[in-house]
C-alpha positions as CSV (number, residue, x, y, z in Angstrom):
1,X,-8.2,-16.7,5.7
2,X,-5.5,-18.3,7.3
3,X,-5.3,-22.0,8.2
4,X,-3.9,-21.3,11.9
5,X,-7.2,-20.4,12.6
6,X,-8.8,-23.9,11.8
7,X,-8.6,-27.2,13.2
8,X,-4.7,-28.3,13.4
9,X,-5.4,-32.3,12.7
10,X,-3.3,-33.6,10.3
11,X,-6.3,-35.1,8.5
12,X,-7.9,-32.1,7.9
13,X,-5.2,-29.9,6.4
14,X,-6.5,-30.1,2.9
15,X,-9.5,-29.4,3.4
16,X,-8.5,-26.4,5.5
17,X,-6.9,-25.5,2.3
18,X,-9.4,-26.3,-0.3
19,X,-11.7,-24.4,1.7
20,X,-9.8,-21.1,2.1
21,X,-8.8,-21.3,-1.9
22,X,-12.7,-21.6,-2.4
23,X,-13.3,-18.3,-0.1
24,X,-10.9,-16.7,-2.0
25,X,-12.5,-17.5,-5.1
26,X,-15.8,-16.2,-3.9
27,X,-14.3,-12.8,-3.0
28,X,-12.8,-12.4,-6.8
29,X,-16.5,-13.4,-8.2
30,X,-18.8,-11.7,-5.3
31,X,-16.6,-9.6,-3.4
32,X,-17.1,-6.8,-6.1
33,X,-20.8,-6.7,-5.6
34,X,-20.2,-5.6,-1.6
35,X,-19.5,-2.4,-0.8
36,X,-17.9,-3.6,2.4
37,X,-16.0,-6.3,1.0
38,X,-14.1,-4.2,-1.4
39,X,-13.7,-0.6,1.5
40,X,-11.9,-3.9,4.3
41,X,-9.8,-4.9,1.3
42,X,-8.5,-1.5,-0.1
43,X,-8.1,0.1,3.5
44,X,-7.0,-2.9,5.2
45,X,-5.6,-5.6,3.3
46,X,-8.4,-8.3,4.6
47,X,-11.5,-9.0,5.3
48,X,-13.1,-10.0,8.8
49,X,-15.4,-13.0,8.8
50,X,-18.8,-11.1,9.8
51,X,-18.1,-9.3,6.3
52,X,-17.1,-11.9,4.4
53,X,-20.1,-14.5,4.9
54,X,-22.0,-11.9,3.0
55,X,-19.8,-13.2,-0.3
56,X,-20.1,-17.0,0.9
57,X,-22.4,-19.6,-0.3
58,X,-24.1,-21.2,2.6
59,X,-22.6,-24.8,1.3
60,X,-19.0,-22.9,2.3
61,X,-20.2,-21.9,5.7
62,X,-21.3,-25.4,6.5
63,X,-17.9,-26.8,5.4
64,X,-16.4,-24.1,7.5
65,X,-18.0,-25.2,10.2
66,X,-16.6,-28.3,10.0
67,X,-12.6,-27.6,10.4
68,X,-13.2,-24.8,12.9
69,X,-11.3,-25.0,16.2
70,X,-12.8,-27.5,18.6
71,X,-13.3,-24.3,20.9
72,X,-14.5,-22.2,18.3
73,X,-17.6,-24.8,17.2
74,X,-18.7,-25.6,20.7
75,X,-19.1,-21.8,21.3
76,X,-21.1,-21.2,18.5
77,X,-23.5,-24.3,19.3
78,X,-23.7,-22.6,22.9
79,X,-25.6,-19.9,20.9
80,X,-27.8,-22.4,19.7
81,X,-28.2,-24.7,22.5
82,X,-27.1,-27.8,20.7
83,X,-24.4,-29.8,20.4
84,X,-21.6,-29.7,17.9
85,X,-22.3,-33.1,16.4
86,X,-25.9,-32.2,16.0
87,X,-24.7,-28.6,14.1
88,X,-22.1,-31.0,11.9
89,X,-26.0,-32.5,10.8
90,X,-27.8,-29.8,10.3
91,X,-25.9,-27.5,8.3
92,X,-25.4,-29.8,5.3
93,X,-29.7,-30.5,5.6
94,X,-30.0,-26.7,5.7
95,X,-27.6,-26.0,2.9
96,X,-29.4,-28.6,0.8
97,X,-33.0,-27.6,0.7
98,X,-31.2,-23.9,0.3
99,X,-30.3,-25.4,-2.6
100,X,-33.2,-27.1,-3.6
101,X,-35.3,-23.8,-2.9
102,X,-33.0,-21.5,-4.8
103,X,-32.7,-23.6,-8.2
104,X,-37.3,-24.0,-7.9
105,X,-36.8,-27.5,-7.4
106,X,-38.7,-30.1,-5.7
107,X,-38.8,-29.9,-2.0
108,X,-42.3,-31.5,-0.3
109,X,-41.2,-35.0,-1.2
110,X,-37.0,-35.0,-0.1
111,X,-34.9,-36.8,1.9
112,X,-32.1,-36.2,3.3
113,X,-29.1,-38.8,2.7
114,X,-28.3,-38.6,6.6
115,X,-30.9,-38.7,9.5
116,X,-31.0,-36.3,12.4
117,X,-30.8,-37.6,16.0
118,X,-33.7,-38.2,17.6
119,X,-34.8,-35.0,19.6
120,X,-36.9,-34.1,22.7
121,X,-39.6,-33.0,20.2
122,X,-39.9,-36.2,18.7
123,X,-40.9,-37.3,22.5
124,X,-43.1,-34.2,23.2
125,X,-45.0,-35.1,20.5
126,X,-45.5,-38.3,20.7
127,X,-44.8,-39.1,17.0
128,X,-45.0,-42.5,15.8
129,X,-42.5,-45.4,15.5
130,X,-42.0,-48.1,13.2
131,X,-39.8,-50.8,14.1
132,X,-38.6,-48.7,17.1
133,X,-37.6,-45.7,14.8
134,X,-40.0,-42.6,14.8
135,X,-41.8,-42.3,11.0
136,X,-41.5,-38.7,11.2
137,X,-38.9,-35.6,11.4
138,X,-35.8,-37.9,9.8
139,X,-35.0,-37.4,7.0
140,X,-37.7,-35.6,6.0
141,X,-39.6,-32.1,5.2
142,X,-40.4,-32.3,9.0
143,X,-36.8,-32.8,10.0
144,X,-36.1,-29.8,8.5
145,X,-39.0,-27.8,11.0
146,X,-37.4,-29.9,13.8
147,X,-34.1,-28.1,13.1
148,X,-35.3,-24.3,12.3
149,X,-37.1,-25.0,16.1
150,X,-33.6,-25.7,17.4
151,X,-31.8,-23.1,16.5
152,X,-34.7,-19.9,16.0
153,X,-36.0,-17.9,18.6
154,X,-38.9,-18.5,19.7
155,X,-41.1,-15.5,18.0
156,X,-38.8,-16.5,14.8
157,X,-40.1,-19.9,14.9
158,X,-43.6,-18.7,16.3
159,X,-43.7,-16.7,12.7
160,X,-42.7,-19.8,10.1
161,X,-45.3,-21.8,11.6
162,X,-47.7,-19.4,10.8
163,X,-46.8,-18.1,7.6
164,X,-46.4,-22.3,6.6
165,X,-49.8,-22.7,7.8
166,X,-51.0,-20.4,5.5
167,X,-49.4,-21.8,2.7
168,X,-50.4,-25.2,3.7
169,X,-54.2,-23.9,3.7
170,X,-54.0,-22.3,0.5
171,X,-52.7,-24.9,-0.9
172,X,-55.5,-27.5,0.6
173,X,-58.1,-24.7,-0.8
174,X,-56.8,-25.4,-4.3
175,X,-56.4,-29.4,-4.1
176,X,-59.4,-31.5,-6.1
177,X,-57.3,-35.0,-6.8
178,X,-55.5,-35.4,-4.0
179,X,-56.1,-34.6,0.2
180,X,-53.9,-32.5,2.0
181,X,-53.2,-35.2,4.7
182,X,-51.6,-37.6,2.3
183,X,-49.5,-34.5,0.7
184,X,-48.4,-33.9,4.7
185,X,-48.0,-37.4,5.8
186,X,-45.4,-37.2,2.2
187,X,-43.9,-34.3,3.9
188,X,-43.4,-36.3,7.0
189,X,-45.7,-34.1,8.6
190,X,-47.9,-35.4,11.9
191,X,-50.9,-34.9,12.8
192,X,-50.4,-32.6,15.8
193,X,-47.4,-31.0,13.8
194,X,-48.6,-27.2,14.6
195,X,-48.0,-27.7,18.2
196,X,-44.2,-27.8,17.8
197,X,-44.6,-24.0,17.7
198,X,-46.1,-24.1,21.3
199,X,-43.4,-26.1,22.8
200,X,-41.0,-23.4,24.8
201,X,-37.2,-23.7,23.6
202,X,-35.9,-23.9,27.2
203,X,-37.7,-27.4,27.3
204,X,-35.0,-28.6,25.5
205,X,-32.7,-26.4,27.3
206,X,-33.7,-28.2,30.6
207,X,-33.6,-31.5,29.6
């Protein structure tokens, strides 16, 4: 909660700022809600960060991410074996369909404002290219699996495939009008999609 812990560019100051009057203002609104939250602040005056993310929107976490210290962001992307550039990219995408998911909005057919870098999964699996840009895993639905594959365990990842396969069946089960191939090619879905689960993460590691 205190700007000597972010970035120091001059640049960035008010948003440093902004940002730590908007955590503030999620403690007053949420922090009463955590049992945690409130014992930190009446014993100890503050609140450490692993405690206070439980009060945080995940739109504030992104933005946090974005004024830490240079040395605090490339450590956590060590975690996830990506690069901080690449984390600046996803969070806002994740944040979004969050959003999207949370307020039962529309989600199959999105697109993101900004593009994700092209990835060593794109390549694995061969996807296709238009104009010497790949069709698929963008902007899209299936840019969004791209990234849950960078930064979840295997197993994790192992487990959303499956449980999105399901849902993907039922749903094909239930379609009279329309085919499930054009619903995943609007998705941004390939063909061979389901073998991105099979692709080991220290591929990407080693590359």
């Amino acid at each position: 909660m205190k700007s000597k812990n972010f970035t120091s560019k001059p640049e960035k100051s008010r948003q440093v700022n902004d940002l730590i009057k908007k955590m503030k203002r999620q403690i007053r609104i949420n922090g009463g809600q955590h049992t945690a939250t409130q014992h930190y602040v009446s014993n100890y005056g503050y609140i450490p960060l692993w405690i206070l993310v439980k009060v945080l929107s995940f739109g504030i976490v992104s933005e946090m991410f974005t004024i830490l210290k240079k040395e605090d962001q490339q450590a956590i992307c060590e975690i996830y074996h990506v690069t901080v550039e690449e984390l600046t990219t996803y969070l806002p995408i994740l944040a979004n369909y969050r959003n999207l998911c949370a307020h039962e909005d529309i989600v199959y057919d999105n697109r993101t404002q900004r593009d994700i870098e092209d990835t060593v999964y794109h390549q694995l699996l061969k996807l296709e290219k238009e104009d010497g840009e790949y069709k698929y895993g963008k902007n899209d639905l299936f840019a969004l699996i791209i990234i849950m594959k960078q930064v979840l365990k295997y197993e994790d990842f192992l487990n959303m495939t499956l449980e999105l396969e399901k849902i993907i069946s039922n749903l094909e089960y239930n379609l009279s009008i329309i085919s499930i191939d054009k619903i995943l090619n609007i998705m941004g879905f390939p063909k061979n999609w389901k073998e991105l689960s099979t692709i080991e993460r220290s591929v990407d590691i080693n590359e």
